[in-house]
FILUM-316562 format. One line per 10 residues: number of its first residue (from 0); their letters; for each residue x, y, z of C-alpha. Coordinates in steps of 0.05 Angstrom, whole numbers, plus 5000, padded with zeros to 4 digits. Layout:
<sites>
NUM	A	X/Y/Z  ...
</sites>
This chain:
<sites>
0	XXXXXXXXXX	4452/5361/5024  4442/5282/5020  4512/5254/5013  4499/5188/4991  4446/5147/4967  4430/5075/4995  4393/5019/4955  4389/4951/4957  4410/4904/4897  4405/4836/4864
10	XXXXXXXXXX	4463/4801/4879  4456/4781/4801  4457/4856/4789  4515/4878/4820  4553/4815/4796  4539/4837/4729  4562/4901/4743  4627/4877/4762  4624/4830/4690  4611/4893/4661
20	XXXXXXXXXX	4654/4938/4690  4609/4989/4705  4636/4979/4773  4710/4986/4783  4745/4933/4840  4814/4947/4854  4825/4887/4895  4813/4845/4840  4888/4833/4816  4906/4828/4887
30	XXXXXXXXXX	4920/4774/4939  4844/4750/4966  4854/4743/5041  4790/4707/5065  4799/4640/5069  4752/4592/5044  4709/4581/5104  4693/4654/5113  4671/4643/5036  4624/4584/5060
40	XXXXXXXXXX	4600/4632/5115  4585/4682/5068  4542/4637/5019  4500/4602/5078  4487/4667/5100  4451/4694/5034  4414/4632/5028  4395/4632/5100  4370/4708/5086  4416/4729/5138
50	XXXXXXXXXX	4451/4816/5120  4525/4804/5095  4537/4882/5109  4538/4946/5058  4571/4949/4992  4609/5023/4993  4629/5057/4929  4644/5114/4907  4619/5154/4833  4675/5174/4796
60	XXXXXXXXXX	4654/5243/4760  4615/5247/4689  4670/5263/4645  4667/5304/4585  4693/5273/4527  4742/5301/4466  4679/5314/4423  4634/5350/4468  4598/5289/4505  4596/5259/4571
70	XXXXXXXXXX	4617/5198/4592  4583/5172/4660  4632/5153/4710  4638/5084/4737  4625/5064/4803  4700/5046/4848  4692/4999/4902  4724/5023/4975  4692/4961/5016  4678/4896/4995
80	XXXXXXXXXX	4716/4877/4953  4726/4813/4996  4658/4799/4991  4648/4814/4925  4707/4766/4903  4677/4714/4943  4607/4717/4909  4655/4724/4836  4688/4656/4864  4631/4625/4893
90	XXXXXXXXXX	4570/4638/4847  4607/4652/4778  4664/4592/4787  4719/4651/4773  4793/4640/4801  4820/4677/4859  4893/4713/4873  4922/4676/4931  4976/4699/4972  5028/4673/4933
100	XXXXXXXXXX	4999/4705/4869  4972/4648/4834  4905/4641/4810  4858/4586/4837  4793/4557/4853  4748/4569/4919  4695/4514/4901  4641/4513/4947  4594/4449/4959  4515/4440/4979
110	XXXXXXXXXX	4487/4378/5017  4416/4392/5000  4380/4356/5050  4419/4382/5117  4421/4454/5078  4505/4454/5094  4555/4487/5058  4624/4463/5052  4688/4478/5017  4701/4426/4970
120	XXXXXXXXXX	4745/4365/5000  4762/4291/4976  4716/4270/5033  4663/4307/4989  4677/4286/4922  4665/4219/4939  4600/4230/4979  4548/4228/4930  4501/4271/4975  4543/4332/4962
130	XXXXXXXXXX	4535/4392/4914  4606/4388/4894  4609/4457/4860  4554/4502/4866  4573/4550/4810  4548/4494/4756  4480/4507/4785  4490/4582/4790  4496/4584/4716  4433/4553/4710
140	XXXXXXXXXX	4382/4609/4689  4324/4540/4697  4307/4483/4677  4331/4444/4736  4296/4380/4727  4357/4343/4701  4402/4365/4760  4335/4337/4807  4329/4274/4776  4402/4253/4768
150	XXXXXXXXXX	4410/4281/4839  4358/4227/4866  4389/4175/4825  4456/4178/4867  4416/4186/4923  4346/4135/4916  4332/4146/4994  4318/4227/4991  4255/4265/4983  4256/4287/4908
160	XXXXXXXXXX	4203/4348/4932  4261/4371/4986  4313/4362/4946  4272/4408/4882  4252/4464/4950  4331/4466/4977  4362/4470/4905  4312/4523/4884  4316/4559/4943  4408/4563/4931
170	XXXXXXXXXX	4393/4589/4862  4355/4640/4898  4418/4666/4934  4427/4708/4859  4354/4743/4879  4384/4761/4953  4382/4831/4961  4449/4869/4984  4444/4935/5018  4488/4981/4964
180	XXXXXXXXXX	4512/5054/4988  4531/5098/4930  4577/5167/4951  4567/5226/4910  4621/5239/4860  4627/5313/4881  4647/5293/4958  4721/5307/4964  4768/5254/4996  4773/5281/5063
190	XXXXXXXXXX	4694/5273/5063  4690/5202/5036  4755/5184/5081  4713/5204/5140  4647/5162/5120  4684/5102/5112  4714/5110/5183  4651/5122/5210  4614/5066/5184  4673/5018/5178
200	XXXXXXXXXX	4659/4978/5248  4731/4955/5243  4759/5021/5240  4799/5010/5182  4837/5062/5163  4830/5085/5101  4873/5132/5065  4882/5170/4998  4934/5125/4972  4876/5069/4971
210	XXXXXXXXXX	4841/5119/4928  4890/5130/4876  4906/5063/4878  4825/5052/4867  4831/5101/4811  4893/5070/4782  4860/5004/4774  4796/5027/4750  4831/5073/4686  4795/5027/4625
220	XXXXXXXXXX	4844/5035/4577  4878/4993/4522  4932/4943/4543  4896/4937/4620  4935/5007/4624  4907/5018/4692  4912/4942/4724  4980/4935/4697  5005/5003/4726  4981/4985/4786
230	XXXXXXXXXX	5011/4917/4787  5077/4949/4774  5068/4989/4831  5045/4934/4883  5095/4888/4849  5155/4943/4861  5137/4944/4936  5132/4867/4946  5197/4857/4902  5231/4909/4943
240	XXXXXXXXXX	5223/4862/5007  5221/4800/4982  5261/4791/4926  5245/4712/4912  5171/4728/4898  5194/4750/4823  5187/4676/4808  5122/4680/4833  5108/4744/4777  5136/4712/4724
250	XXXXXXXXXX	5097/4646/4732  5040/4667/4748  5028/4733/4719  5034/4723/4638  4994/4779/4619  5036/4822/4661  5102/4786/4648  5086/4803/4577  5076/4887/4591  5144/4929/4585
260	XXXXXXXXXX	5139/4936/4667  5162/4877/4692  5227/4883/4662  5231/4951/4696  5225/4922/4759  5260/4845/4748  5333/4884/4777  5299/4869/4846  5289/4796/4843  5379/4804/4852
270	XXXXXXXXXX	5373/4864/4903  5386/4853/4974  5386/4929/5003  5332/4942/5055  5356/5011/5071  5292/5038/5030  5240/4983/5026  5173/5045/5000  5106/5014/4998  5054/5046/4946
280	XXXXXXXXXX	5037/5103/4984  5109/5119/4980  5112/5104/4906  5053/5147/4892  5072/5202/4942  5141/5207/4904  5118/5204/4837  5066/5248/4845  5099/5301/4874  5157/5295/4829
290	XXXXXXXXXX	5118/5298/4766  5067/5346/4783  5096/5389/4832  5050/5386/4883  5046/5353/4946  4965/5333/4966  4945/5273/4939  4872/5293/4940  4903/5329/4881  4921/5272/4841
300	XXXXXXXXXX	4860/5230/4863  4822/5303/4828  4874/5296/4759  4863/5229/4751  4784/5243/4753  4806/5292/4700  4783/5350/4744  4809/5421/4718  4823/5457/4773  4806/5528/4736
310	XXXXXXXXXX	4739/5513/4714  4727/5457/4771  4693/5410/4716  4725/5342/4691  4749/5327/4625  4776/5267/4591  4841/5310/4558  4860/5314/4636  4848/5245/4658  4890/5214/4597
320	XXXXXXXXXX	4945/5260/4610  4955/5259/4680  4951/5179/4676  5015/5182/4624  5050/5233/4670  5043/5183/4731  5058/5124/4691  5124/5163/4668  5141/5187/4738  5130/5116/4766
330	XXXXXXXXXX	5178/5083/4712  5229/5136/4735  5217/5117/4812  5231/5041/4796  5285/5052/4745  5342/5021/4776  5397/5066/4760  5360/5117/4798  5343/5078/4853  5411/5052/4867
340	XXXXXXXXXX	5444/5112/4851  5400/5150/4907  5410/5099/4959  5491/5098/4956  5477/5175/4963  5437/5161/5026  5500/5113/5045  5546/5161/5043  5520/5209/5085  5534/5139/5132
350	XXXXXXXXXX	5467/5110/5145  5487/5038/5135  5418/5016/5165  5350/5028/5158  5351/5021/5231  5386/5092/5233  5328/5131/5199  5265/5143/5234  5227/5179/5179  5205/5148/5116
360	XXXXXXXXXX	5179/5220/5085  5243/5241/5098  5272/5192/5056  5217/5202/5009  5222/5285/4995  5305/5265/4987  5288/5223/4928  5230/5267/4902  5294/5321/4897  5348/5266/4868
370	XXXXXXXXXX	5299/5252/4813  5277/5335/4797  5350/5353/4794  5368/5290/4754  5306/5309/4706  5340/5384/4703  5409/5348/4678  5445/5381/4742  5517/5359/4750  5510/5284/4790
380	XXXXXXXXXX	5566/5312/4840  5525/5367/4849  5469/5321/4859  5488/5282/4911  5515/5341/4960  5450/5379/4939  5408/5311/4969  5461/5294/5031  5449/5362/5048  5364/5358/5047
390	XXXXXXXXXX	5362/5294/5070  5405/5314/5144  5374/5375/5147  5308/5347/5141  5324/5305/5202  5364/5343/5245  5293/5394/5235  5243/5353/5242  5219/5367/5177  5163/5324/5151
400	XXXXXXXXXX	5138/5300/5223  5087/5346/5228  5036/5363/5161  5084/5317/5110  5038/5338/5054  5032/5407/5066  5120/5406/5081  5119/5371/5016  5079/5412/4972  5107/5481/5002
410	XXXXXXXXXX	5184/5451/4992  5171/5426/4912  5143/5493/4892  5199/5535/4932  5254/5486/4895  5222/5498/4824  5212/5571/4833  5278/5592/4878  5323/5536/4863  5357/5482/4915
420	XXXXXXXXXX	5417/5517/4933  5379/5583/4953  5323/5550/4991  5377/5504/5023  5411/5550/5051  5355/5605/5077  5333/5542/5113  5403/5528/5146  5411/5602/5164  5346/5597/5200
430	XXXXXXXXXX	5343/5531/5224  5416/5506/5233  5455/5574/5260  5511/5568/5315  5453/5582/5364  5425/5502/5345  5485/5471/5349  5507/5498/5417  5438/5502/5453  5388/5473/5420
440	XXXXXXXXXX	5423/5408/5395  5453/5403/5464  5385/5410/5501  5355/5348/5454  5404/5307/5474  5372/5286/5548  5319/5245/5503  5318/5174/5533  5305/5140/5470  5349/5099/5430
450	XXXXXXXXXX	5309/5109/5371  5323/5187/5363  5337/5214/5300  5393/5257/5336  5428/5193/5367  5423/5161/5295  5454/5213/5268  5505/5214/5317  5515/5144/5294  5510/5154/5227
460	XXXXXXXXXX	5567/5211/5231  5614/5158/5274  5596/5107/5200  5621/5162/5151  5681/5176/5187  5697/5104/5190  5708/5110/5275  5716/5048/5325  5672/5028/5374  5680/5061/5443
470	XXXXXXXXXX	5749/5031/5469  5756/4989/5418  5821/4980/5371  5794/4950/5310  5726/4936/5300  5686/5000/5272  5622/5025/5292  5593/5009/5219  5608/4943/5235  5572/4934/5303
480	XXXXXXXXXX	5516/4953/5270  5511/4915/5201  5514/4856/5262  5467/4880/5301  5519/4906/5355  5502/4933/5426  5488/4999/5454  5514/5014/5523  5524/5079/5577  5588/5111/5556
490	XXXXXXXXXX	5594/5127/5637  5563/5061/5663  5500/5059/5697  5515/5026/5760  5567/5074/5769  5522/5136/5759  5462/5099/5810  5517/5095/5861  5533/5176/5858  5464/5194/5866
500	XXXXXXXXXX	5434/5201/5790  5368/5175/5777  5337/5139/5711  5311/5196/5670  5394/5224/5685  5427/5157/5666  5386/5144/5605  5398/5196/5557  5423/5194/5497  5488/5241/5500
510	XXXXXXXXXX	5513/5178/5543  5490/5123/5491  5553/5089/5457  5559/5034/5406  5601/4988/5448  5636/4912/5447  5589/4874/5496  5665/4849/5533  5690/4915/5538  5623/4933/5572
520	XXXXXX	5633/4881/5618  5706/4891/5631  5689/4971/5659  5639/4943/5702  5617/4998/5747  5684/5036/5735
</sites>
């Protein structure tokens, strides 16, 4: 069965589209990251009839409504949205995000009688040859006899018949067709992940956080209830690393710095921790499973179509309420009481540094379980030995380095039907016997790695019991570490060369010690 369905398009049709929403662009609210030459690029190839590549989207599902109809679903961008902004900036004179968040203007110029296109500099504002913005024309539906005339007026020398040809033939760039590929709505995401790889000549990498994100963003409701949900999250994720861009947000953002979310998130513009730094696929991945119990996000990218999963059609009761439930479970991720209260928990166990933890799901499923208890009102004591417990298990095991998703939704239905402390501890009879920790443990430890989630916790074990540095007498090992201390052979590896051991014997991690650099030097090859 055909898959997709390819057409070509006005570029004046799908621009209205966009106007229209009838075609949903994610990217729209985010930071554009051509700069303004591949925008001139872009423009002098549609006017020089040159392909600027396929337009991919993707049907959302017809919807059936609250009284019995159906509501045709709109069409969500997954590439070009670069493009597509570009033409929006270009053609239609519309603003641009720039990497610093703040709107502005791409203006692009035409010099009519060398056919050029420029971005629009002082050298060409005062060069009366030049087009200076090209959207004024692009607005123009006709009637360009003015804009000839007063053109040849600045410019007496030119041909008034070239001039009328090269003008007529830029407004023409609206009438250039673009080659537009539509996926059918009932293709699941592993499907439409796949055709975007395969005709993606970048190789981009797409995955299904981009298409809840895509779904997030395209939710039409009052308020911008989709675009500002989204914001929140991409917002979160940027705050979370760079805490000065809040200044940024609240200069640049009114309509957002007016919603109830950015004072949810405005405790980060003070917050320095980088021990858990999520980006949105983390956001989503924890909320999600949190709040719905599941663990595949093909899932929620289905419950926000409003699919029910029992009848397998899609229905607007759905859609509105699984939006609310994310929204709710997102508000919960960002809430900083929660979030601070979860990373001193992660602290305690004695990972000091994000350096010490190799394994951001890990991290992840731990918080997915602080929030769930904390929703059940379990004791906060309880709590946090019921999370230091998950969280070192989980690494010590291996847990979520394999199928995270599949870990993730088998682990959040065992909790909700069995209850923590019984799945906890089936899984440390099994996993975590005497057997592991005098064989198994023992045989992991020839790794050569530094970055070894058994070394790290090693380390992190030496930070909660507050011990020195190897030989040393008063600085800890939390120390060397929050400065970026040394690791060296606890038996040094000259020494160990000289009895006969080779690399792969000197190297391993059971004789990796955090170490003062002069105490290093003073054993020598001792």
């Amino acid at each position: 069965m055909q898959k997709y369905t390819v057409n070509q398009y006005f570029v004046s049709n799908i621009l209205n589209w966009v106007q229209e929403k009838e075609i949903a662009i994610p990217e729209i609210q985010r930071p554009f990251v051509w700069d303004s030459t591949k925008v001139r690029d872009l423009m002098d190839s549609l006017y020089k009839g040159f392909p600027i590549g396929y337009i991919i989207a993707w049907k959302n599902p017809d919807v059936r409504l609250k009284d019995g109809t159906i509501s045709n679903g709109k069409k969500v961008l997954i590439d070009g949205q670069q493009r597509i902004t570009a033409l929006r900036a270009a053609v239609l004179g519309q603003n641009i995000i720039n990497t610093d968040y703040k709107e502005e203007r791409i203006i692009i110029s035409f010099h009519p009688i060398i056919e050029e296109f420029a971005t629009l500099t002082p050298a060409i504002v005062k060069d009366k040859a030049w087009i200076q913005d090209i959207s004024k024309l692009m607005a123009k539906d006709g009637g360009l006899f003015e804009d000839v005339t007063s053109y040849c007026e600045k410019n007496p020398e030119v041909n008034r018949n070239i001039i009328e040809k090269n003008i007529e033939k830029l407004l023409q760039i609206k009438s250039k067709q673009v080659g537009f590929i539509e996926l059918d709505s009932n293709l699941d995401i592993e499907t439409v992940t796949e055709i975007f790889i395969r005709i993606n000549s970048k190789g981009v990498v797409l995955s299904q956080a981009d298409f809840v994100m895509s779904k997030i963003a395209s939710y039409d409701k009052e308020d911008n209830f989709g675009v500002n949900l989204r914001k929140c999250i991409d917002y979160f994720c940027h705050l979370s690393r760079e805490p000065q861009f809040y200044k940024h947000i609240s200069e640049n953002d009114i309509e957002f710095k007016n919603t109830i979310y950015l004072s949810k998130i405005a405790w980060l513009k003070d917050e320095n921790s980088d021990l858990y730094d999520p980006d949105y696929s983390d956001v989503l991945r924890v909320s999600f499973t949190k709040q719905f119990e599941r663990g595949k996000m093909a899932d929620l990218v289905g419950l926000l179509s409003g699919r029910n999963f029992e009848t397998r059609s899609f229905e607007q009761d759905i859609m509105d309420g699984s939006f609310q439930k994310l929204r709710d479970s997102v508000l919960e991720f960002v809430n900083e009481t929660n979030f601070k209260r979860f990373i001193m928990i992660i602290k305690s166990c004695g990972f000091a540094s994000p350096d010490l933890i190799n394994s951001q799901n890990t991290l992840n499923f731990a918080y997915i379980l602080f929030l769930k208890l904390r929703e059940k009102g379990i004791n906060p004591s309880v709590i946090e030995k019921y999370v230091q417990r998950w969280f070192i298990m989980s690494l010590l095991t291996g847990r979520y380095s394999g199928s995270p998703e599949s870990q993730f939704d088998f682990d959040i239905k065992q909790i909700s039907k069995e209850g923590t402390e019984k799945i906890l501890k089936s899984i440390e009879e099994a996993q975590l016997s005497d057997a592991y920790w005098n064989a198994q443990l023992i045989q992991e430890l020839d790794k050569a790695s530094v970055n070894n989630p058994f070394l790290n916790l090693f380390f992190a074990s030496q930070i909660k019991s507050n011990d020195k540095g190897f030989l040393s007498t008063d600085i800890t090992v939390s120390n060397m570490i929050a400065h970026r201390g040394d690791i060296h052979h606890l038996f040094p590896k000259e020494y160990l060369k000289a009895n006969g051991l080779q690399r792969g014997d000197y190297n391993q991690i059971a004789n990796f010690v955090y170490a003062q650099t002069e105490i290093n030097i003073k054993v020598g090859k001792k």
